[in-house]
C-alpha positions in Angstrom: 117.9 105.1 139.6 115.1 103.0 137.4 116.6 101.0 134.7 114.0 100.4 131.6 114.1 96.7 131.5 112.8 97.1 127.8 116.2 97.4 126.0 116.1 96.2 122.4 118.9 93.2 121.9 119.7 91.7 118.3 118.3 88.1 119.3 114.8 89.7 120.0 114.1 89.7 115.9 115.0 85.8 116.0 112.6 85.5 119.0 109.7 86.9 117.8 110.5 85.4 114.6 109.9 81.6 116.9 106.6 83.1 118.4 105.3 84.4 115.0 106.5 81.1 113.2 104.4 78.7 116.4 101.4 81.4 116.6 101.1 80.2 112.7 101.1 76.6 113.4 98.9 76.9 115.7 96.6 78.8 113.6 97.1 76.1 111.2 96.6 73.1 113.3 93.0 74.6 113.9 92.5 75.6 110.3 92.2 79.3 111.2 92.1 81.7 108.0 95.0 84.2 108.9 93.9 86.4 106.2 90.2 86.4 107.7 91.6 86.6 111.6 94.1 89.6 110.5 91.1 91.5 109.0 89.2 91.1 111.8 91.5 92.2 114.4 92.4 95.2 112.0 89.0 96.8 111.8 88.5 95.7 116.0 91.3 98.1 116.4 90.2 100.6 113.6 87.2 101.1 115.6 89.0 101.8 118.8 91.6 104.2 117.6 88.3 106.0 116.0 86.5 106.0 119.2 89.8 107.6 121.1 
């Protein structure tokens, strides 16, 4: 029998909360615009999901 090893567990929200809260300072440490970067990346994927 195949066990999923994706099974959701309660500290996963605090966990991603520490990767989102480092990918930030990151961001900031290099003076990236989120805003700007998060557009981007939105219409990189628009154009994907459009192409199929």
């Amino acid at each position: 029998m195949e066990q999923n090893p994706l099974v959701y567990k309660p500290d996963f929200e605090g966990e991603i909360g520490d990767v989102l809260f480092s990918l930030i300072q990151v961001a900031n440490y290099f003076d990236i615009n989120l805003n700007e970067t998060l557009e981007t990346v939105m219409e990189k994927y628009s154009r994907r999901f459009l192409k199929g």
